[in-house]
OpenMM code with the backbone's topology and positions (N, CA, C; nanometers):
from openmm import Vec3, app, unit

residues = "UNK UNK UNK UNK UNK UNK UNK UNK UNK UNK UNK UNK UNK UNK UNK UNK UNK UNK UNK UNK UNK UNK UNK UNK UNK UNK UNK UNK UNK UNK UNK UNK UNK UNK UNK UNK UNK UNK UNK UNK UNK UNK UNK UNK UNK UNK UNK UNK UNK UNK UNK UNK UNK UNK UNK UNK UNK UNK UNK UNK UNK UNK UNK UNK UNK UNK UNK UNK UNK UNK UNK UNK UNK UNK UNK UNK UNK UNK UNK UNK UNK UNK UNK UNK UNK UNK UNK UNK UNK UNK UNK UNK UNK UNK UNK UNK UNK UNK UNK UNK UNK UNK UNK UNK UNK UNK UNK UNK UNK UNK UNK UNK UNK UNK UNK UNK UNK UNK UNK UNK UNK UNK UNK UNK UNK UNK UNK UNK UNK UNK UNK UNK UNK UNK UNK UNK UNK UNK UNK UNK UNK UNK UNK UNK UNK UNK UNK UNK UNK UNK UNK".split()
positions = [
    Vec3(7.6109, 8.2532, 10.0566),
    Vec3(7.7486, 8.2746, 10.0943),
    Vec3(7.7815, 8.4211, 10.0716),
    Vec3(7.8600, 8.5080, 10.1427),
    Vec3(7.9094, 8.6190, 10.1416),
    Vec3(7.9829, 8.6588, 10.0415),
    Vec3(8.0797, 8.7604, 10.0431),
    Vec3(8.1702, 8.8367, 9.9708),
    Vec3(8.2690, 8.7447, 9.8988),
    Vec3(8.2898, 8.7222, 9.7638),
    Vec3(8.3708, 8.5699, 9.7003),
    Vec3(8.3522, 8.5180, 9.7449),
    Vec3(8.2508, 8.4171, 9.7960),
    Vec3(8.3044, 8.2852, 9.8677),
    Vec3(8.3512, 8.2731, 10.0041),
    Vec3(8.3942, 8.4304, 10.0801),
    Vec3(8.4377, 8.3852, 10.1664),
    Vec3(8.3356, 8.3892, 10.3020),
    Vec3(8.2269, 8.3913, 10.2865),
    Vec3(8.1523, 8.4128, 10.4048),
    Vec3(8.1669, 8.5425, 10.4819),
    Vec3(8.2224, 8.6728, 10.4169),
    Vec3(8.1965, 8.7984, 10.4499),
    Vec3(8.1019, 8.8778, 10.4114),
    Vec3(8.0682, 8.9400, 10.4526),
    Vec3(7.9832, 9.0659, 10.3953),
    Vec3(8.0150, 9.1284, 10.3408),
    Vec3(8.0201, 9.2245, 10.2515),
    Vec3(8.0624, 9.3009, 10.1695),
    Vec3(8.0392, 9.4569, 10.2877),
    Vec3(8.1721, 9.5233, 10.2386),
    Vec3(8.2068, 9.6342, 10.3396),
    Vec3(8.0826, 9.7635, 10.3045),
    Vec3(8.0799, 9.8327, 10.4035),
    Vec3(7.9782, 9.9528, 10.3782),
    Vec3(8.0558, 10.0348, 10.3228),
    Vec3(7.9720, 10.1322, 10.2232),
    Vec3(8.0647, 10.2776, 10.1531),
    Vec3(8.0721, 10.3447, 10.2451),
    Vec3(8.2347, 10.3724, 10.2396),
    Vec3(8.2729, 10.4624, 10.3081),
    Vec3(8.2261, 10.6116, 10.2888),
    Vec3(8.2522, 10.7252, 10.4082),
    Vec3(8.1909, 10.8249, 10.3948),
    Vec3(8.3167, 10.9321, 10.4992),
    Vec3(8.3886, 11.0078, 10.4477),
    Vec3(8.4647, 11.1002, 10.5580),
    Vec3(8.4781, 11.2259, 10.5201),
    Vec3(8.5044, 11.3253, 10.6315),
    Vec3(8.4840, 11.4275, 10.5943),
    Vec3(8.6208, 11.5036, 10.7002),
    Vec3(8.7317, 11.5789, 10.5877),
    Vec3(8.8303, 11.6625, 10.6873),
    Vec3(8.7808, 11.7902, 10.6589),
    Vec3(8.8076, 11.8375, 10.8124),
    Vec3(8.8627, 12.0005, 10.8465),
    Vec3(8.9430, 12.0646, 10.9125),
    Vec3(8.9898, 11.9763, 10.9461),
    Vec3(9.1464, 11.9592, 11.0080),
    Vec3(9.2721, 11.9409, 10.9847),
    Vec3(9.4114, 11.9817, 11.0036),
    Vec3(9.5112, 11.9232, 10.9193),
    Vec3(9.4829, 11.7920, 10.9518),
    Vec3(9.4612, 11.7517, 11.1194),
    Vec3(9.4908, 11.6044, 11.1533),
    Vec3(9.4273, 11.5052, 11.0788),
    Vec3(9.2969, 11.5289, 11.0060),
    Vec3(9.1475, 11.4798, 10.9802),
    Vec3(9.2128, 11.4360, 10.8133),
    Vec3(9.3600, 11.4571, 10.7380),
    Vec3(9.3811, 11.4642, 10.6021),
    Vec3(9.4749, 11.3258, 10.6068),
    Vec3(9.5882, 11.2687, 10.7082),
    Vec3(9.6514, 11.1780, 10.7347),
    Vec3(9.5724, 11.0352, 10.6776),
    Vec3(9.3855, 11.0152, 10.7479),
    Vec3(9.3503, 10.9266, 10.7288),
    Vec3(9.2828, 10.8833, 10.5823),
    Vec3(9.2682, 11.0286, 10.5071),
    Vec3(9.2153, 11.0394, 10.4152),
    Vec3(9.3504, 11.0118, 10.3252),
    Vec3(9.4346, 11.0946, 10.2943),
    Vec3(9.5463, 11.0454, 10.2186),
    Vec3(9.5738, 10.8964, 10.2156),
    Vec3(9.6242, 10.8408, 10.2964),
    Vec3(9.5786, 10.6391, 10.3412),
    Vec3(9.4988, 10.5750, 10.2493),
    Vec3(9.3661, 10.6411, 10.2855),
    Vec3(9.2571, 10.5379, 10.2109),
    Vec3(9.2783, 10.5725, 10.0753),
    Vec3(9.3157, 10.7068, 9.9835),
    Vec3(9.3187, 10.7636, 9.8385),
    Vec3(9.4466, 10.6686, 9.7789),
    Vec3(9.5318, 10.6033, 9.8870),
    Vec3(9.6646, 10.5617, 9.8526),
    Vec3(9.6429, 10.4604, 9.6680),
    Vec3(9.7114, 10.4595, 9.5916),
    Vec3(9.6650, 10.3929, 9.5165),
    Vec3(9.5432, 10.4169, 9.4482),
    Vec3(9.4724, 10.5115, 9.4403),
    Vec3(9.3480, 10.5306, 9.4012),
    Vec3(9.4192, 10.5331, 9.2269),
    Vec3(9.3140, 10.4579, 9.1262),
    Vec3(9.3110, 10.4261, 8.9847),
    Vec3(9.2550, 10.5192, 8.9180),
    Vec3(9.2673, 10.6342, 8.8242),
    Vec3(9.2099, 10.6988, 8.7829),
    Vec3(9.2535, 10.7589, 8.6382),
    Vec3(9.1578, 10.8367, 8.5424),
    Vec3(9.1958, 10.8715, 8.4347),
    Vec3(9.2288, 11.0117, 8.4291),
    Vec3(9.2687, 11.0596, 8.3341),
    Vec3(9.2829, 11.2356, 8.3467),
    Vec3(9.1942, 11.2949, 8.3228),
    Vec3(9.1241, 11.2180, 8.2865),
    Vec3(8.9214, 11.2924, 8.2580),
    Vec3(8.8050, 11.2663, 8.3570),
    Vec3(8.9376, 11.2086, 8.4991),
    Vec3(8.8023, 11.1840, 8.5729),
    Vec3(8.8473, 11.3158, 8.6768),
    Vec3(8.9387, 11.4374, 8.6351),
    Vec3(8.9887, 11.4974, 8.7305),
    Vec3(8.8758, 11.6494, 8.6624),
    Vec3(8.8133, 11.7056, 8.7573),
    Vec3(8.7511, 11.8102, 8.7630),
    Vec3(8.7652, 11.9275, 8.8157),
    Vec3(8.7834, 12.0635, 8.7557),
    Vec3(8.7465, 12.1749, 8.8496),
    Vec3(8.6704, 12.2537, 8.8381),
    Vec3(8.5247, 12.3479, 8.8916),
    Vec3(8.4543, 12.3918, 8.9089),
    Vec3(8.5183, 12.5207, 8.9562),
    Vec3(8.5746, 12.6304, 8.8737),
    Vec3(8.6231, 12.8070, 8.9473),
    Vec3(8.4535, 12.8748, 9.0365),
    Vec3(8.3561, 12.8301, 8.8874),
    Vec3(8.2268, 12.9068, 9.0030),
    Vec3(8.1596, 12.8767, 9.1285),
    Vec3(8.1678, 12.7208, 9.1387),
    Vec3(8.1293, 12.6524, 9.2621),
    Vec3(8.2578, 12.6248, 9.3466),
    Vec3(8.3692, 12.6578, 9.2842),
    Vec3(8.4919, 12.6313, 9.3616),
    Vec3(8.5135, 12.5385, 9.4421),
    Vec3(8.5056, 12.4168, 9.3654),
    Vec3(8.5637, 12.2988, 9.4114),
    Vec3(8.6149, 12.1812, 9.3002),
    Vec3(8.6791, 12.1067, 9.3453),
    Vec3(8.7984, 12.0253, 9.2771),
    Vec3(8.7380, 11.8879, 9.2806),
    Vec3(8.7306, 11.7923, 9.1963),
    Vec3(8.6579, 11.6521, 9.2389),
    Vec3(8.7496, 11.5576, 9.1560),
    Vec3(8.8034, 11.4847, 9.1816),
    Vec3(8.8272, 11.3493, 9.1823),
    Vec3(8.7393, 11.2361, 9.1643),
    Vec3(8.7228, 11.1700, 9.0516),
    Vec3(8.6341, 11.0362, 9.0476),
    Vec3(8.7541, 10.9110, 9.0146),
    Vec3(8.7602, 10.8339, 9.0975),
    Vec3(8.8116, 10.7501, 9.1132),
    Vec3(8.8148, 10.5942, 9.1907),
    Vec3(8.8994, 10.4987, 9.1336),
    Vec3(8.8747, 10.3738, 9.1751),
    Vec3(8.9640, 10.3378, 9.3186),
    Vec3(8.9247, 10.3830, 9.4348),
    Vec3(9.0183, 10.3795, 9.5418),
    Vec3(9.0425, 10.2186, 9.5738),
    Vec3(9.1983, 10.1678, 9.6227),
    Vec3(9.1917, 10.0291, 9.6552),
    Vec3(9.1517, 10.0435, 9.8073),
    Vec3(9.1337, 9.9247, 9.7892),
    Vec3(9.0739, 9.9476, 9.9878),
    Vec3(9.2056, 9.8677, 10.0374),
    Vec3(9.2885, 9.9802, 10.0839),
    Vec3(9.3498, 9.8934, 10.1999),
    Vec3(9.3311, 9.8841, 10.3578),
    Vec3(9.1402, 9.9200, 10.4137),
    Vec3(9.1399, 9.9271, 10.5104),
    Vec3(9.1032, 9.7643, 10.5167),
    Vec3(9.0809, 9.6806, 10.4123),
    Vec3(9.0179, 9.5541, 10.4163),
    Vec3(9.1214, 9.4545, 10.4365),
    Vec3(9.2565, 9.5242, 10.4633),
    Vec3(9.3542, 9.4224, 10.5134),
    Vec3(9.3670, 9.3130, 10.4088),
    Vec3(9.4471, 9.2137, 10.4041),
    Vec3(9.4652, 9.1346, 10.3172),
    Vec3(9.4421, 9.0327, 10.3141),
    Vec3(9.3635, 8.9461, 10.2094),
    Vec3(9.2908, 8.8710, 10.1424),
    Vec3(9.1982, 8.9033, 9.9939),
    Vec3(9.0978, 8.8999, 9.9650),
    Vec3(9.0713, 8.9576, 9.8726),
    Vec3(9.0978, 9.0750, 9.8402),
    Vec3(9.1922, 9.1128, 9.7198),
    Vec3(9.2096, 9.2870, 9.7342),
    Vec3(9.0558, 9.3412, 9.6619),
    Vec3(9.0002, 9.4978, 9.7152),
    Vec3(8.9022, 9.5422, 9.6393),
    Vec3(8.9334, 9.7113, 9.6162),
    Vec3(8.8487, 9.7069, 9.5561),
    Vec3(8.8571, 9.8508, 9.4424),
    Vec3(8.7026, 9.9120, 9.4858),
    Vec3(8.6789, 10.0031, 9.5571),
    Vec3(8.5515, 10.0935, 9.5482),
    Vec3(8.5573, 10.2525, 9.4392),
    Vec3(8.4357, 10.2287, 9.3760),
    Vec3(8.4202, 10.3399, 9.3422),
    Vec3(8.3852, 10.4464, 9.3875),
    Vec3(8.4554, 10.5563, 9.3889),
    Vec3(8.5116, 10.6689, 9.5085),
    Vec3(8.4778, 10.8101, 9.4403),
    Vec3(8.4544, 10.9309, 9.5363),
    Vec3(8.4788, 11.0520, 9.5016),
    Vec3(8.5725, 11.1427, 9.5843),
    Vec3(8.6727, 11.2235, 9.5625),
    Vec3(8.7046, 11.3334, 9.6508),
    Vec3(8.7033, 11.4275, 9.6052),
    Vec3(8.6037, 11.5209, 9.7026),
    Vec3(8.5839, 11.6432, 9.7093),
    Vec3(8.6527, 11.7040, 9.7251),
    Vec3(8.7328, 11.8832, 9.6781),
    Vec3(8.8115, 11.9506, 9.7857),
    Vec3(8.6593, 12.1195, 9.7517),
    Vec3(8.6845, 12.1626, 9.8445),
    Vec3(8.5543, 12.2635, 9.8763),
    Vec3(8.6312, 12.3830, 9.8800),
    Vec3(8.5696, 12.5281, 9.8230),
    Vec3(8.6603, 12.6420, 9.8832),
    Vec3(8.7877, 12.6604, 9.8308),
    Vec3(8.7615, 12.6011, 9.6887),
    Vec3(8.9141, 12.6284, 9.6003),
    Vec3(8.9305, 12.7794, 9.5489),
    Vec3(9.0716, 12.8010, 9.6216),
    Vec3(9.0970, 12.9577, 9.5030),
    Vec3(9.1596, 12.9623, 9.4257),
    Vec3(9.1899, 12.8254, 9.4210),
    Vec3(9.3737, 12.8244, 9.2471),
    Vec3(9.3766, 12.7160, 9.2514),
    Vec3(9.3841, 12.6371, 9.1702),
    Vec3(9.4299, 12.4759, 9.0996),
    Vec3(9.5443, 12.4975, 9.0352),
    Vec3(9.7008, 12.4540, 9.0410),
    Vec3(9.8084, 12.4397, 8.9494),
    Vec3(9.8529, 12.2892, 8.9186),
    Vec3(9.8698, 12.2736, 8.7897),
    Vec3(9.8889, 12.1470, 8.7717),
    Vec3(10.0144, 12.1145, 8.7394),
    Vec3(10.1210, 12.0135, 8.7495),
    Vec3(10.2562, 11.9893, 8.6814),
    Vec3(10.2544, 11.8543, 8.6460),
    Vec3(10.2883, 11.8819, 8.5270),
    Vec3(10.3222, 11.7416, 8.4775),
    Vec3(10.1609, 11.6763, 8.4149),
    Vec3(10.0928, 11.7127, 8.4143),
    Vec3(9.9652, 11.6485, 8.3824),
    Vec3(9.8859, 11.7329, 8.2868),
    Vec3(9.8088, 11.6723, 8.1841),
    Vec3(9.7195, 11.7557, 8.1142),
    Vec3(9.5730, 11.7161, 8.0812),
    Vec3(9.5042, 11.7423, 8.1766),
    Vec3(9.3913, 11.6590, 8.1785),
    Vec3(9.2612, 11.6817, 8.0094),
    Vec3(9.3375, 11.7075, 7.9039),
    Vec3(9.2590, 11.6744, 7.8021),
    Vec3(9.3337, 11.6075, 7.7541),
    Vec3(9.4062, 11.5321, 7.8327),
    Vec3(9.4646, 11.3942, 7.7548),
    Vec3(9.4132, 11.3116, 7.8863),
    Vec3(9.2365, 11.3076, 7.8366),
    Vec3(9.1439, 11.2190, 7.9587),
    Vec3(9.1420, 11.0885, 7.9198),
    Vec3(9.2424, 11.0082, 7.8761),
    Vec3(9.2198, 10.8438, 7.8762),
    Vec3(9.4225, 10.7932, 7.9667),
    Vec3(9.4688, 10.9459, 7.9907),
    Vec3(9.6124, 10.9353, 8.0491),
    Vec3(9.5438, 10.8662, 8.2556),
    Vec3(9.6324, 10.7077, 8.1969),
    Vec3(9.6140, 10.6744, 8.3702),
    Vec3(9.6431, 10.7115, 8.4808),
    Vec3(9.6186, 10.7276, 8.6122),
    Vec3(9.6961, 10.8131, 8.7124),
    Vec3(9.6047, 10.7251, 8.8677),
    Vec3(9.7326, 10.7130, 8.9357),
    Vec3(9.7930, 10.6557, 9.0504),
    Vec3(9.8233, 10.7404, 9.1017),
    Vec3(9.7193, 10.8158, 9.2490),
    Vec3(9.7377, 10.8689, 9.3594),
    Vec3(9.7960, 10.8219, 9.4561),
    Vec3(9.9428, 10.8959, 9.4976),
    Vec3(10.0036, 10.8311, 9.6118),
    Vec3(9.9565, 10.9169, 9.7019),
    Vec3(9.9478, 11.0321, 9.7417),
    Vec3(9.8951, 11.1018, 9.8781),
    Vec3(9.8768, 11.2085, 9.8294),
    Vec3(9.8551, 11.2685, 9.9520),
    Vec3(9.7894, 11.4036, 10.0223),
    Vec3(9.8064, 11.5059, 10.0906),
    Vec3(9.8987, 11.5889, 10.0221),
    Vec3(10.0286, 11.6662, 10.1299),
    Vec3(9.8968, 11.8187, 10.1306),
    Vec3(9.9639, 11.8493, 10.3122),
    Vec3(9.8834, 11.9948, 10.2893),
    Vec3(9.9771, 12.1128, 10.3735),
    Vec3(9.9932, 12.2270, 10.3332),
    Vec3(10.0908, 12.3231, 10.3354),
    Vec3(10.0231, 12.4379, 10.4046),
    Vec3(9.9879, 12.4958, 10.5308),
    Vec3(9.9540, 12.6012, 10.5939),
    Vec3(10.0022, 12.6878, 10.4860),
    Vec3(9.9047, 12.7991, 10.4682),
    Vec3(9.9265, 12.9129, 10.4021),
    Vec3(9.8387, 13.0522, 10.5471),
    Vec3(9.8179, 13.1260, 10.5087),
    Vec3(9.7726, 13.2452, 10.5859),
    Vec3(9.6318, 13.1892, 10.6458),
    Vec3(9.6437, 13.1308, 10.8018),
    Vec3(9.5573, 13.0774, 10.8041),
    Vec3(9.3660, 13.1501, 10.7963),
    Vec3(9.2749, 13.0754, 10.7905),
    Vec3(9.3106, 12.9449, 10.7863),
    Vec3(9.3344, 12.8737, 10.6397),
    Vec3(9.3553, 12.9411, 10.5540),
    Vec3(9.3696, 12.8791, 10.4148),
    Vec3(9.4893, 12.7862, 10.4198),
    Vec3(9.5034, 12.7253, 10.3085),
    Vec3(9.5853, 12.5346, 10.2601),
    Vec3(9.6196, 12.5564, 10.1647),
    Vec3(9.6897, 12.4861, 10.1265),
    Vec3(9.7304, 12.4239, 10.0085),
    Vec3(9.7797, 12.2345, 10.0293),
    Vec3(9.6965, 12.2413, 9.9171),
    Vec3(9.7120, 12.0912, 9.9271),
    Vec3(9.7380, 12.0094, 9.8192),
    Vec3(9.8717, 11.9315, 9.7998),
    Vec3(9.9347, 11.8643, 9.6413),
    Vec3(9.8796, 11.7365, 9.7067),
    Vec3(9.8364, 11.7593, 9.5844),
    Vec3(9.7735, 11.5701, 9.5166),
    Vec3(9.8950, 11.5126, 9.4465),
    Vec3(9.9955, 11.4262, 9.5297),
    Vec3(10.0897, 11.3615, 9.4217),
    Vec3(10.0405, 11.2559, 9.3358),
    Vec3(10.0606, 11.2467, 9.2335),
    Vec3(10.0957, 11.0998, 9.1253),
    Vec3(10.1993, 11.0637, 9.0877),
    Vec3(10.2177, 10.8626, 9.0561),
    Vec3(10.2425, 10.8142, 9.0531),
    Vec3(10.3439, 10.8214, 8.8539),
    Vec3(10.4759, 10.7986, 8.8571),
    Vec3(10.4937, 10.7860, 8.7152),
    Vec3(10.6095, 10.9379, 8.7378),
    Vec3(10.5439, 10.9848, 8.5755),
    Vec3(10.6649, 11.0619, 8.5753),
    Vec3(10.6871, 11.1766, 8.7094),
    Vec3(10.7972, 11.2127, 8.7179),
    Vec3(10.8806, 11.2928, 8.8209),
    Vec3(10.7641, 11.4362, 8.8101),
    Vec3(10.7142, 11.4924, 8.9531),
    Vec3(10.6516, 11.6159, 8.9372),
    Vec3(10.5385, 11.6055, 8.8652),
    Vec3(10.4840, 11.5403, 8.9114),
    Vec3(10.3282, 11.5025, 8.8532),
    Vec3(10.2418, 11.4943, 8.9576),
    Vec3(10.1672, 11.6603, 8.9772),
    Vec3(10.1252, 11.6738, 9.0848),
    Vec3(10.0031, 11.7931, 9.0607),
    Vec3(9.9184, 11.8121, 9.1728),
    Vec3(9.8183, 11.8738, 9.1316),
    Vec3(9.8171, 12.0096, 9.3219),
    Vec3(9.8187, 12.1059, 9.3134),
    Vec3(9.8640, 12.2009, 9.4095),
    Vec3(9.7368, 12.2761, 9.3918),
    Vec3(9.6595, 12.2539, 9.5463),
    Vec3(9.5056, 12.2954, 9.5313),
    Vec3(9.5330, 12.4320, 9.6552),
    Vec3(9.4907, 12.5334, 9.6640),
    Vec3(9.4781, 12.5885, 9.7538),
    Vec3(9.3175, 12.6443, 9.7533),
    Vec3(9.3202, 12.6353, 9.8625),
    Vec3(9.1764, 12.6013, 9.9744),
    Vec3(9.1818, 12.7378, 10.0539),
    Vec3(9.0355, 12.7901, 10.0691),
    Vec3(8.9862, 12.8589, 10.2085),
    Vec3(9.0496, 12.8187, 10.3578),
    Vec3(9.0160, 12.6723, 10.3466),
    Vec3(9.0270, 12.6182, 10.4165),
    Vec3(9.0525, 12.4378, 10.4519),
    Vec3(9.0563, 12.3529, 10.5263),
    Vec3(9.0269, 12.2757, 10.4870),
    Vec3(8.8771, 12.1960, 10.4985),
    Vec3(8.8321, 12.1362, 10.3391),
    Vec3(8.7241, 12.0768, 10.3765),
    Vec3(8.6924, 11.9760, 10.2482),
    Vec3(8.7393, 11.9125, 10.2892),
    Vec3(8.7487, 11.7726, 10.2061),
    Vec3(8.6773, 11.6498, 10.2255),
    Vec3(8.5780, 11.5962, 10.1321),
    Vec3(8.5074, 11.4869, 10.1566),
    Vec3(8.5485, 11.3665, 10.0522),
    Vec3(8.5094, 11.2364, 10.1401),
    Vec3(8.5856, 11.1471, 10.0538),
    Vec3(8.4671, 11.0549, 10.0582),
    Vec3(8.3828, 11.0538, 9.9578),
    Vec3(8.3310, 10.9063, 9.9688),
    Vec3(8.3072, 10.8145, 9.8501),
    Vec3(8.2281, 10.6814, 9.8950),
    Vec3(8.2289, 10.6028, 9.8287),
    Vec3(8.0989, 10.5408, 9.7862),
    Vec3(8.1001, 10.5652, 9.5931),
    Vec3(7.9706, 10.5779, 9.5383),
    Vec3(7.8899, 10.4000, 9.5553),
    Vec3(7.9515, 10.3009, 9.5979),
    Vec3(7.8943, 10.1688, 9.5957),
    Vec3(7.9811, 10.0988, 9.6900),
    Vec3(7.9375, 9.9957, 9.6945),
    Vec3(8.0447, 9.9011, 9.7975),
    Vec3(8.1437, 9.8593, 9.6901),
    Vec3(8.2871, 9.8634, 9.7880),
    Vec3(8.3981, 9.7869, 9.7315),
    Vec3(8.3868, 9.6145, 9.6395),
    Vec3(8.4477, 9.6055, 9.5546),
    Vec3(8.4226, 9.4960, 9.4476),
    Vec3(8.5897, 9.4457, 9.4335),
    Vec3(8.5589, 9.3658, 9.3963),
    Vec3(8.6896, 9.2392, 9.3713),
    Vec3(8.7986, 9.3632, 9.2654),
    Vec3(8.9093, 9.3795, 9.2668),
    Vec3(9.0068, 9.4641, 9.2333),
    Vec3(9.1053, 9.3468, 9.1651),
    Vec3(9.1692, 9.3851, 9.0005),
    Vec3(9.1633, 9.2715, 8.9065),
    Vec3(9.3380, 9.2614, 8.9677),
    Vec3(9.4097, 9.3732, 9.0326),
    Vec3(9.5360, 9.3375, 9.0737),
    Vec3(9.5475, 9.4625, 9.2456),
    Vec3(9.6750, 9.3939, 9.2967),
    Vec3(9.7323, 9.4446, 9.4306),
    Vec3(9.8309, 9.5238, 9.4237),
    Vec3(9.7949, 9.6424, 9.4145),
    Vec3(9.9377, 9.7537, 9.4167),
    Vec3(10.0513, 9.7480, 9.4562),
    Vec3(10.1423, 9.7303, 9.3897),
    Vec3(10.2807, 9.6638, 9.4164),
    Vec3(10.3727, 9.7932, 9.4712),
    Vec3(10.4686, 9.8201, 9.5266),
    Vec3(10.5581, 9.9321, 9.5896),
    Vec3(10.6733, 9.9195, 9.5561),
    Vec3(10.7133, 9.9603, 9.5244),
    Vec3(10.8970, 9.9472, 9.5298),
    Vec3(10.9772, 10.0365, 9.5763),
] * unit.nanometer
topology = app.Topology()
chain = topology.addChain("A")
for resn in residues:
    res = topology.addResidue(resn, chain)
    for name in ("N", "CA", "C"):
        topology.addAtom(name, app.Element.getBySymbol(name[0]), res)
């Protein structure tokens, strides 16, 4: 029998890659809800890039079983990381990615805020070369212990 019981397959890891403003819409979506700690947030000044390890929910799996894949996002070509509201050596602090805003600067460089979830201005303001952002996913999606609620 398939995926729980239900005679599915279990979904393939996802794999995407933006360089586009348009190419960030679908990526923000899938990060929606992504579960994460403040120690899973990384930046690299010499390799200049920003990484994200995190538990993304899958809401491309539509509803029925909700699942949780274990996820990475890349951002590539970082020249400044500013953070508000967050202090990532307080790495056991939880954090709920709502999206993915990105801000033309002198092209072709970005800026791009990572909002979170919780207190007011809790946000992460990446500026980029350019854009080039990869999002994938380290295993297949797995049973997710709750369904992200909205209000």
């Amino acid at each position: 029998m398939g995926l729980f019981g239900l005679g599915k397959a279990p979904a393939k890891p996802l794999r995407l890659m933006a360089q586009e403003t348009d190419d960030l819409p679908a990526i923000s979506a899938l990060v929606q809800d992504a579960a994460l700690r403040a120690g899973d947030l990384s930046y690299d000044p010499a390799g200049r890039h920003f990484t994200l390890r995190m538990n993304r929910f899958c809401h491309e799996a539509g509803k029925g079983v909700p699942l949780r894949a274990p996820s990475v996002l890349r951002i590539s070509g970082v020249t400044a990381v500013k953070m508000r509201g967050l202090d990532i050596k307080q790495a056991n602090l939880p954090l709920s990615l709502l999206d993915i805003a990105v801000e033309p600067l002198e092209a072709p460089a970005v800026a791009l805020t990572l909002r979170f979830a919780g207190a007011s201005h809790r946000d992460i303001r990446i500026e980029a070369e350019c854009i080039d952002v990869l999002l994938f996913d380290l295993a297949a999606p797995r049973r997710a212990r709750s369904t992200p609620e909205h209000f």
